[in-house]
DRENMARVO-348821 format. One record per residue: x, y, z of N, C-alpha, C, CB in turn. Coordinates in steps of 0.2 Angstrom, whole numbers, plus 5000, padded with zeros to 4 digits. Glycine has a CB too. Example, Ala and Ser with C-alpha at 12.3 -4.5 7.8 and 13.67 -1.06 7.14 Angstrom:
BEGIN
506649725039506249785039506649845039505749785045/506449895035506849955036506450005039507049975029/
END
This chain:
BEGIN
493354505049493054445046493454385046492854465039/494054395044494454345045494754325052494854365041/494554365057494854345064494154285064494754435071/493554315065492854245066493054205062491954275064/493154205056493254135051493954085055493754165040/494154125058494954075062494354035069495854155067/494154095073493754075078493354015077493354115080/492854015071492753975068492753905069492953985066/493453915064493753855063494253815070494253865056/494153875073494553855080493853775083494553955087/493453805084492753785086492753735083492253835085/492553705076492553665074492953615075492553685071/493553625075494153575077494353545083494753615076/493953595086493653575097493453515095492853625103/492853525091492153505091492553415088491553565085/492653415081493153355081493353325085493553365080/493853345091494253305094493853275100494753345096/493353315100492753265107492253215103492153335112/492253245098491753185093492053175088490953195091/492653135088492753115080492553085074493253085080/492253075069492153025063492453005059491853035060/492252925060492652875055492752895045492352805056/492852835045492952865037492052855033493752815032/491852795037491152785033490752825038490952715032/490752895039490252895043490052895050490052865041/490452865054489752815060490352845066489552695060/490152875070490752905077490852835080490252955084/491352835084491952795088491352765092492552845094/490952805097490552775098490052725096490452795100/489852715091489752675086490152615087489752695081/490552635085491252585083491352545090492152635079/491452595095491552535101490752495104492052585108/490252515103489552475102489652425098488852515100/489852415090490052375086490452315089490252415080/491052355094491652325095491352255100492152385098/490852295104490852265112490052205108490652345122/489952225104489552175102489952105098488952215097/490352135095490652075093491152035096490752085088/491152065102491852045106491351975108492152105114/490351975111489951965114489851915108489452015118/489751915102489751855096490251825100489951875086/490851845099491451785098491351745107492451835097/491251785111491251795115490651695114491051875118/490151705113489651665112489851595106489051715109/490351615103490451565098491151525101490451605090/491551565105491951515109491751475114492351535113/491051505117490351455121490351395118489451495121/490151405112489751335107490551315106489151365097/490651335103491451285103491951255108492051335099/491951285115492051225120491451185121492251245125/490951205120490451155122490551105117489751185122/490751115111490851055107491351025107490851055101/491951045108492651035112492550965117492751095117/492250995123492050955129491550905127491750995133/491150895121490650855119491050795115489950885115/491650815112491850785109492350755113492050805104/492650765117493150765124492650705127493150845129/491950715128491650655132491450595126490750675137/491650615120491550545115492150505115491350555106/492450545116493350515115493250465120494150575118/493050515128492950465133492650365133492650505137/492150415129491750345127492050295123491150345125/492250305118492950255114493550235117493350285107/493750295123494250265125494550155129494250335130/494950165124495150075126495750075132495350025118/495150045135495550005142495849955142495149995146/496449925143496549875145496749855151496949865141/496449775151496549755157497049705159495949725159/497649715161498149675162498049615164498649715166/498549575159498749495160499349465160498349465157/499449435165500149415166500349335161500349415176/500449375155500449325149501249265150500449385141/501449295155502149255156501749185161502949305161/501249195163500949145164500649085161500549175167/500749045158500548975153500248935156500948945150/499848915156499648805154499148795151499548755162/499148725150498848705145498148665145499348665143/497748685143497048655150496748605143496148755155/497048575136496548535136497148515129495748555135/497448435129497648435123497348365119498348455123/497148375113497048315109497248305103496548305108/497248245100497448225093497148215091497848185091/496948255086496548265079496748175072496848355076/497148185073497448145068498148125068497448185062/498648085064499348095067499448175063499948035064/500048195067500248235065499748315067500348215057/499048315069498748375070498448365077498348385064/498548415082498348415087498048495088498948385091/497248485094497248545095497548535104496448565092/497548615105497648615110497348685113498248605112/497248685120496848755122497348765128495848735126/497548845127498048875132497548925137498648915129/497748945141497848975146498149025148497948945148/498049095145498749145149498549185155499249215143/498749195158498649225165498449205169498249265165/498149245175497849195181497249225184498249185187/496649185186496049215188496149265192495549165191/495549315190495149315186495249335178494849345190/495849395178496149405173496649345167496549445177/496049335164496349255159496149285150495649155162/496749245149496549255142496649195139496849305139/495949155135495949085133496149085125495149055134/496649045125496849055115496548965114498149075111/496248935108496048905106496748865100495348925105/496948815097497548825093497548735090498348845098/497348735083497548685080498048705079497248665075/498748645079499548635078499648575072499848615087/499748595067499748535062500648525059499148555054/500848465060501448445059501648435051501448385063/501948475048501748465042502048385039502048515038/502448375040503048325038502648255040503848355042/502248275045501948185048501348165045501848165058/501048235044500248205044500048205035499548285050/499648175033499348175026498948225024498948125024/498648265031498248315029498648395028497748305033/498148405026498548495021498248545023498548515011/498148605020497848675021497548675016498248745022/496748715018496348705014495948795013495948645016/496048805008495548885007495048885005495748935004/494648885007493748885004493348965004493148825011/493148975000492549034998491949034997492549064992/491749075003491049065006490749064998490649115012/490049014997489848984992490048994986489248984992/490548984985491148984981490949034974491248894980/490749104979490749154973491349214978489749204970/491449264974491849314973491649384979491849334964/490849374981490549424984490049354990490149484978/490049304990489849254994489949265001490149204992/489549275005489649275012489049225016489649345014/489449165020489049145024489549125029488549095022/489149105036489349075042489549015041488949065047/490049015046490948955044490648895047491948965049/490148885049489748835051489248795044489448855057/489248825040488648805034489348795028487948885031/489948835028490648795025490648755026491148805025/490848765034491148665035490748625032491148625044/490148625034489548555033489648565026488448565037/489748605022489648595015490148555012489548665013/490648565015491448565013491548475016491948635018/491348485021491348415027490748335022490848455036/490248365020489848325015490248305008489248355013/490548355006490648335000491448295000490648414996/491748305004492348265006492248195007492648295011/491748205014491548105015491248085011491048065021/490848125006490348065002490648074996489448065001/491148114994491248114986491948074988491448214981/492548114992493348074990493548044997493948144987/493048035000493247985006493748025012493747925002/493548095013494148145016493748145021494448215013/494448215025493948225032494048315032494448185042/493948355034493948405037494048415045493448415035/494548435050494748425053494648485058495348395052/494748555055494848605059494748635053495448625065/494248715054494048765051493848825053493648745049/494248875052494348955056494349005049495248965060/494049075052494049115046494549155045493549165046/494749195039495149225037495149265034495449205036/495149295028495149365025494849415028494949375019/494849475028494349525029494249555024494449575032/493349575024493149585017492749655018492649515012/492649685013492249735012491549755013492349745008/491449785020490849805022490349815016491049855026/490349835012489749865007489649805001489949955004/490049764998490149744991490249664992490649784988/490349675000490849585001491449564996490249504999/491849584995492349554993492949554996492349564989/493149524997493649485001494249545001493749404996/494549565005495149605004495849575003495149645008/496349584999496849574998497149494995497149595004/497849484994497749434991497349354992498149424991/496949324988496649254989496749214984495949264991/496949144985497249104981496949034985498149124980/496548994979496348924982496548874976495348924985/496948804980497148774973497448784966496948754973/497948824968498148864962497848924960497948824957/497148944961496748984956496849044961495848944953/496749114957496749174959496149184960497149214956/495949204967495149244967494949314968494649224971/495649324970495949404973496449424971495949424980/496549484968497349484966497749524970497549494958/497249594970497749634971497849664978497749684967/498649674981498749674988498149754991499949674991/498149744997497749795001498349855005497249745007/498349905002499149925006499449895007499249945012/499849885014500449835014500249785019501149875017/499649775019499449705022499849665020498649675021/499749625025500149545022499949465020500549515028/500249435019499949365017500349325019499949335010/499949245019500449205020500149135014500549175029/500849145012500949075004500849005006501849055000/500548975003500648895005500848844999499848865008/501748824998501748804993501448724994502348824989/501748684989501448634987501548574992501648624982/501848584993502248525001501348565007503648575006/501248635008500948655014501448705015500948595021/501848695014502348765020502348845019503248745018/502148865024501948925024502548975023501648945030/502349035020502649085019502249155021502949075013/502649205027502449265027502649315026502249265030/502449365021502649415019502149465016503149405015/502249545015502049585009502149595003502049615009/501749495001501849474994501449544988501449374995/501449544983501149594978501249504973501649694975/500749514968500549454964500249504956499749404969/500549474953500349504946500349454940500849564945/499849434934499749404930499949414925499249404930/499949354917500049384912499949334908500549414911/499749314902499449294897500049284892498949334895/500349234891500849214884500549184879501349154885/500749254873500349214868500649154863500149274863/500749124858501049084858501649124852500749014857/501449194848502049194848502449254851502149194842/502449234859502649284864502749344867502949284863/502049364863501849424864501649414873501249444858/501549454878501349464883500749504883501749494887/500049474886499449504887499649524895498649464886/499749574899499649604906498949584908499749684905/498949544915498249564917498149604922497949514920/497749654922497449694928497149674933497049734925/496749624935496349624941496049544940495749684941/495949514945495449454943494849454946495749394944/494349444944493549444946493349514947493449384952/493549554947493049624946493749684943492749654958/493149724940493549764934493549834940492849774925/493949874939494049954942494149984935494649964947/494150064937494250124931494850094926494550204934/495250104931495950104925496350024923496750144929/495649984926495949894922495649894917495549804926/496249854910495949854904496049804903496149904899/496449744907496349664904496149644910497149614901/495449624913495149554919494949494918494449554921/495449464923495349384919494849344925496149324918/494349334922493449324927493549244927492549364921/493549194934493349124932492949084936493749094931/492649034939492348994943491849044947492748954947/492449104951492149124957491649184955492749154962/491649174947491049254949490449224945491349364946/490649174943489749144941489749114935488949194940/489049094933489149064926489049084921488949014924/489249174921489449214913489649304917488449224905/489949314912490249394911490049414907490949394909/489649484907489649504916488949484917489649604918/488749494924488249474928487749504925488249474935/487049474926486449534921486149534929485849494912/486049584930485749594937485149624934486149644943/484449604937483949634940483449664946483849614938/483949664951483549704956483549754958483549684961/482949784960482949854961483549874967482149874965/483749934965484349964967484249994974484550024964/483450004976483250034983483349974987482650064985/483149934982482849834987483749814989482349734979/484049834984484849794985485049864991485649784976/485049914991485349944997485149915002485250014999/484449925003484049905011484549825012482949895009/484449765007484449725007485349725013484349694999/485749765006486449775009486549785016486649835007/486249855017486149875025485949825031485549915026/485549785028485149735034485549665035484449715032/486149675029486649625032487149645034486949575028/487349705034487849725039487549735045488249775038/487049765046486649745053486649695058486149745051/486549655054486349575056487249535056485749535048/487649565051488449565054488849605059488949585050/488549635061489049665065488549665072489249755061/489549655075489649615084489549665088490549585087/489449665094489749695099490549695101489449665104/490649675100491549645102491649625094491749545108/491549665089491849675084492349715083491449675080/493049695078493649725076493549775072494049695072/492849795068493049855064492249885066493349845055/492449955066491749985068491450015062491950045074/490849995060490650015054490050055055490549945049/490250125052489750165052489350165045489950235055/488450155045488050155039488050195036487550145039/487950215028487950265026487650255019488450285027/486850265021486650255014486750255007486450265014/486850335008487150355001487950335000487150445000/488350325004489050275002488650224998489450235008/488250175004488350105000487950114993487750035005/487450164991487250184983487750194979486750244983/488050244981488750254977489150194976489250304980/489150144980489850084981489350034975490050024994/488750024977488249984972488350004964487449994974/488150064965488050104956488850104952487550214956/489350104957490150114955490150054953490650134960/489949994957490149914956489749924948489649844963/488849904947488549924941488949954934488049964943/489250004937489350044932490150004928489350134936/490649974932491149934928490949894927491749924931/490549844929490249794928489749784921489949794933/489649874918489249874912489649864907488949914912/490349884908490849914904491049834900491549964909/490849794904491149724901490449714895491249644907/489749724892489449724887489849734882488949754887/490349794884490749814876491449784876490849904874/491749744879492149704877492349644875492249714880/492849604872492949544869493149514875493549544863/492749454874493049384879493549334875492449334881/493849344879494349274876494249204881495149284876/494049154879493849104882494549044882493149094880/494549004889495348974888494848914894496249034892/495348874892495448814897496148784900495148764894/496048754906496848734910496648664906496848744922/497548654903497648604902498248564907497848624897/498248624912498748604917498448624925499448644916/498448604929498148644937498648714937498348584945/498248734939498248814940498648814947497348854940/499248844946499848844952500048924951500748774950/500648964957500749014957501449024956500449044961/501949064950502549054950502649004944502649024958/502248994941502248914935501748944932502048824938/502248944925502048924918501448884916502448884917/500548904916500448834916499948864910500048784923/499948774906499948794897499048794899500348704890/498648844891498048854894497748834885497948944898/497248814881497148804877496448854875497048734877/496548894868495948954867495448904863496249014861/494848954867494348904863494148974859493748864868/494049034860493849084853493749134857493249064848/493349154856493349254858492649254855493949314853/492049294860491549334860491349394862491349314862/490749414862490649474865490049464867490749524861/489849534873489149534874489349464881488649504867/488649444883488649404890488949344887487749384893/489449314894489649234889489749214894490349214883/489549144894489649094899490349044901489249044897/490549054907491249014908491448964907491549014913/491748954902491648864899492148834906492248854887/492048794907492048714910492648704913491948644904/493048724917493748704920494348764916494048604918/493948834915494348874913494048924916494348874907/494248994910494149074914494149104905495049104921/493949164908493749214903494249284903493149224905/494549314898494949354898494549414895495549344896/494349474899494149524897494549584894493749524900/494549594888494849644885494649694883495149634881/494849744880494549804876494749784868495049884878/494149794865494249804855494749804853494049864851/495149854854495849884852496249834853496049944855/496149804858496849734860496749684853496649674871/496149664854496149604846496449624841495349594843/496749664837497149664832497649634833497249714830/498149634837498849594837499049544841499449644838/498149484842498149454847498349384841497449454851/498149394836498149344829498149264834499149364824/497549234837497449174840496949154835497149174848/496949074836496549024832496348974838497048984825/495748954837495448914841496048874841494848894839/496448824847496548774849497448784851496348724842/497448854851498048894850498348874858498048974848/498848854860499048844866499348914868499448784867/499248944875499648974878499848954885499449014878/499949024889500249004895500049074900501148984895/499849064906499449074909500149074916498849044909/500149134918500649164924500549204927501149174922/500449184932500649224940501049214943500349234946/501049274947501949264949501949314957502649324942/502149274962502349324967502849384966502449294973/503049424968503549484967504349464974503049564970/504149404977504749384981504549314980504749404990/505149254982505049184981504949154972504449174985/505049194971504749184963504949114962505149234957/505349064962505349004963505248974968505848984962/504748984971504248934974503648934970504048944982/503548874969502848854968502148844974502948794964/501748914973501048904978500648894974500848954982/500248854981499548834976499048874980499248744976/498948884988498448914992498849004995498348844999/498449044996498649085000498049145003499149114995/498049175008497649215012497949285014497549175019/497349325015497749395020497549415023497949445018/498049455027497649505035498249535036497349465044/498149585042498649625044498349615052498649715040/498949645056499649665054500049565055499949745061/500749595052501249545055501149545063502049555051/501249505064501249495074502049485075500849405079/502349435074502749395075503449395067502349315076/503749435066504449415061504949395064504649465057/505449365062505849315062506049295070506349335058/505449275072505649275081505449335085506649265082/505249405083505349455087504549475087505849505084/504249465095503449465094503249575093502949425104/503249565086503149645088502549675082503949705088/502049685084501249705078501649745072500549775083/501349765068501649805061501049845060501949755052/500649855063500149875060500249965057499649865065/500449995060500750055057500950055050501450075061/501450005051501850005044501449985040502349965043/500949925040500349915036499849935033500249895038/499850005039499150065035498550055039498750055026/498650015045498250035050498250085058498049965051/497650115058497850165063497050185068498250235060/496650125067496150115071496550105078495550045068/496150155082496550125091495950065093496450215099/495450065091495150015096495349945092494250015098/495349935085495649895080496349855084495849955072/496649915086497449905088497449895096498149965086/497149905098497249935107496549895111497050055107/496049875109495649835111495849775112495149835107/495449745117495449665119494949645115495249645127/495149615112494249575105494649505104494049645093/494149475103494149415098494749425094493349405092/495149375091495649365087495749315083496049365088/495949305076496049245073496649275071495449215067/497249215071497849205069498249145065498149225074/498649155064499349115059499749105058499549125055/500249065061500849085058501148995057501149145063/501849005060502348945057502948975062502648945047/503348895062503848895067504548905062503748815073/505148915065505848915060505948905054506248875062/505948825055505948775050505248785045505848715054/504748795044504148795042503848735040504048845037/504148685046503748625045502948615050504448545047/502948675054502148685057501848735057502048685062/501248725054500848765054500148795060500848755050/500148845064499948855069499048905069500448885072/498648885068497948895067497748935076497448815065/497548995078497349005083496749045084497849025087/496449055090495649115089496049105098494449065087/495849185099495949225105495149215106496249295105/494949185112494349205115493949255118494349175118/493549285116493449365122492549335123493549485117/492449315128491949295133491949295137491749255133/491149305141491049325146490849225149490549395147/490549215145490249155146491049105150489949145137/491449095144492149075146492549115149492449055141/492349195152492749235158493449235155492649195166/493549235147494149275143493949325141494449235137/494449375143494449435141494749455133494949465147/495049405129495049425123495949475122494449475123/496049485116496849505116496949575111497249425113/497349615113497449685109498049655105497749775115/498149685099498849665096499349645098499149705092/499749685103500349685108500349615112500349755115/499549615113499449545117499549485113498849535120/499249465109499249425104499949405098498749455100/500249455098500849465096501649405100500849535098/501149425108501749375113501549305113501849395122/500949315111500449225115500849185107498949225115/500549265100500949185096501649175094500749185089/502049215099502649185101502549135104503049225105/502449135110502249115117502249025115501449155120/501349005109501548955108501748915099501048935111/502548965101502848945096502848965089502648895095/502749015088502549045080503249075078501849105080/503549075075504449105072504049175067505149025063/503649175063503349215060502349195060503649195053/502349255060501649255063501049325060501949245071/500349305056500249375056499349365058500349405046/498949425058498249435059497849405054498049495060/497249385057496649385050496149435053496249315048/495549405050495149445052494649445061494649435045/494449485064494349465070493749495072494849495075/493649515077493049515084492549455081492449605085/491949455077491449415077491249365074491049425076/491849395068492249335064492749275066492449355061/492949285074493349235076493149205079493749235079/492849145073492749055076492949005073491949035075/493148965077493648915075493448815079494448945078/493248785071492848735070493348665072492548745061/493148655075493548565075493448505077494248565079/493348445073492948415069492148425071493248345070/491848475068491248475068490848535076491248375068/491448545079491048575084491348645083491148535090/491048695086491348775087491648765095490748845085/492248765095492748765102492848825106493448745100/492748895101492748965105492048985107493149015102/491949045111490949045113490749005112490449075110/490349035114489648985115489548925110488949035113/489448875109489148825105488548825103489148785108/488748825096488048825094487848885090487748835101/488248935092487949015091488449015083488349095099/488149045078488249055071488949115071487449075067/488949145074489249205076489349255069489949175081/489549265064489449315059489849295053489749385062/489249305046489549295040490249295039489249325036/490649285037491149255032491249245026491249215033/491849295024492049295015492449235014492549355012/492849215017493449155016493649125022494049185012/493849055023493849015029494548985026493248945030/494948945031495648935029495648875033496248995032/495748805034495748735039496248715037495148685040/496048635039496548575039496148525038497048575045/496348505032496048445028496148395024495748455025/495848345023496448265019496748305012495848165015/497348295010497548315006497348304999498148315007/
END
């Protein structure tokens, strides 16, 4: 009996090794059917993933930026006039046909001429956007028939925010702050009181002297974010804090959408993809800090002095409210939280002092200032920053597009206003950073930075548009920068 129980198990154990089982059950052969099926998955899903690979491979292709060499050591000068004393435009030339690249360039002398730099804010609100052609004429009327001036030349400048319009990074017009805070390490350029430019990555910060010395910190000027708890609101955002909006929220998207539609170039600098539910979120996020001012204290003030940067200037209280209030008359409004009023101890007529301050230069006094990126040009050496600044768009950096630029010579007794041309019409190809970088060496710039570019680079002088086409409105505008009777 026990011999067959061995036999048996002899048999059995055969029987095993020709058909083994796993631990759940299912024979090898199973397992290698499981195997060769899923080899045939993967097999199928490295299919769809080079195919997307390669799809993405042919989108690359299609963004890929080409540049078309120009022998920028090539110069001359195909048109020069005098604007005024002291301001002259002139039109260059780099390269040679067919390969040309046209720069357009008001050149203003500071030291000879009476006229200065001027910053204007499309209709002079905080989220205001129109075509630099309806500034000028606006700006241009109100000068001949009110103070007897001229407007001379008029080019755009800041870059602003696709969804909300507001202007990005520092903006300062006659003294007054309408943008405070810097954008990464974009740059600016100062204009103190004389005109003379300064360019750096200025940062600008506020504060409130009470009279007995206490310091109120300001957070932001003309729009509130999460963690601002003192905004000082004035001229540029209307005539009360906060705004009482009533339009439908679907009507202001759509509305939204159809002006960046209606903005945006072909040979534009930044590629702006739509997104509805962004711009809803960017609206209801604006709304929502915006509401946060019903429950705060205003303190209302008036300049007793012109509003300068770097200076002291004395301000006179007129009292404190709450709820909607209107911006009294050649002043501004400080918006605070409840909690601040207790150790503010102010009486109507109470004099303070009102300060901003750049973070370099601190003794210079500015009254005007702009921003963009990158620097082109520092101290003589034509080389873009845009890296260091926080930008890493390739067609932004690497494209031939439209350009608007800035800068100053050694001394900073000139200041140089330029628009890179890119037209087919005028057969300019337009300039990439690297390029633009040498041209505002090239004519004369010691320091030199970007503004805003592709559709927005049009540049006004006396009365006519000198780059493209004539005539053509070419694309809204947050803020313009010229040269005007002082």
């Amino acid at each position: 009996m026990r011999l067959w129980l061995r036999k048996f198990a002899l048999f059995l154990l055969a029987l095993s090794l020709l058909f083994p089982i796993d631990s759940v059950g299912t024979s090898r052969t199973s397992t290698k059917a499981k195997t060769k099926s899923i080899k045939k998955e993967t097999q199928k899903i490295s299919n769809k993933s080079s195919k997307k690979t390669s799809k993405s491979k042919k989108s690359r292709k299609r963004t890929r930026v080409f540049v078309r060499k120009v022998a920028l050591n090539q110069v001359s000068i195909l048109e020069t006039r005098e604007l005024a004393t002291g301001v002259f435009y002139k039109k260059y030339k780099f390269g040679k046909e067919p390969l040309r690249i046209l720069v357009h360039v008001v050149e203003v002398d500071i030291d000879s001429t009476p006229y200065g730099v001027k910053v204007l804010k499309a209709k002079n609100s905080i989220d205001g956007l129109d075509y630099l052609k309806n500034i000028y004429e606006d700006y241009q009327f109100e000068l001949t028939r009110i103070y007897g001036g001229e407007l001379l030349a008029l080019a755009n400048a800041n870059f602003w925010s696709a969804f909300m319009n507001y202007p990005i990074g520092i903006l300062v017009s006659e003294g007054e702050v309408i943008s405070m805070r810097k954008y990464k390490e974009w740059s600016s350029i100062f204009f103190d009181e004389s005109n003379r430019p300064y360019i750096d990555n200025f940062e600008l910060s506020g504060e409130l002297i009470l009279p007995n010395n206490k310091i109120l910190s300001i957070d932001n000027v003309n729009r509130r974010r999460e963690n601002d708890f003192v905004v000082l609101y004035n001229k540029y955002i209307g005539d009360s804090i906060p705004k009482v909006h009533i339009e439908d929220l679907d009507k202001l998207v759509q509305e939204t959408i159809s002006s960046i539609i209606s903005n945006v170039d072909v040979v534009d600098s930044n590629e702006v993809e739509i997104d509805t539910n962004e711009i809803r979120n960017q609206i209801l996020n604006a709304r929502k800090q915006e509401s946060i001012e019903f429950s705060t204290k205003k303190l209302r003030f008036r300049y007793l002095e012109p509003p300068a940067i770097n200076q002291k200037v004395k301000v006179e209280f007129l009292g404190m409210d709450s709820g909607v209030v209107h911006l009294p008359p050649n002043g501004f409004v400080l918006s605070i939280p409840q909690d601040y009023t207790r150790d503010l101890k102010l009486k109507i007529g109470d004099q303070c002092y009102l300060h901003f301050a750049t973070d370099r230069l601190r003794y210079i006094k500015f009254t005007n200032a702009v921003s963009g990126t990158p620097r082109l040009v520092r101290k003589g050496i034509a080389k873009h920053e845009a890296y260091q600044e926080g930008s890493r768009g390739y067609r932004f950096i690497g494209s031939q597009l439209p350009r608007t630029a800035i800068g100053t010579n050694m001394s900073k007794t000139r200041v140089y206003l330029f628009v890179v041309e890119a037209s087919r019409t005028n057969n300019s190809l337009g300039a990439n950073l690297s390029q633009l970088s040498y041209i505002a060496k090239k004519i004369g710039c010691y320091d030199a930075m970007n503004l805003d570019g592709g559709g927005s680079s049009i540049l006004f002088v006396q009365g006519k548009r000198v780059n493209g086409v004539e005539g053509s409105n070419g694309r809204k505008i947050s803020v313009a920068i010229g040269i005007s009777t002082k």
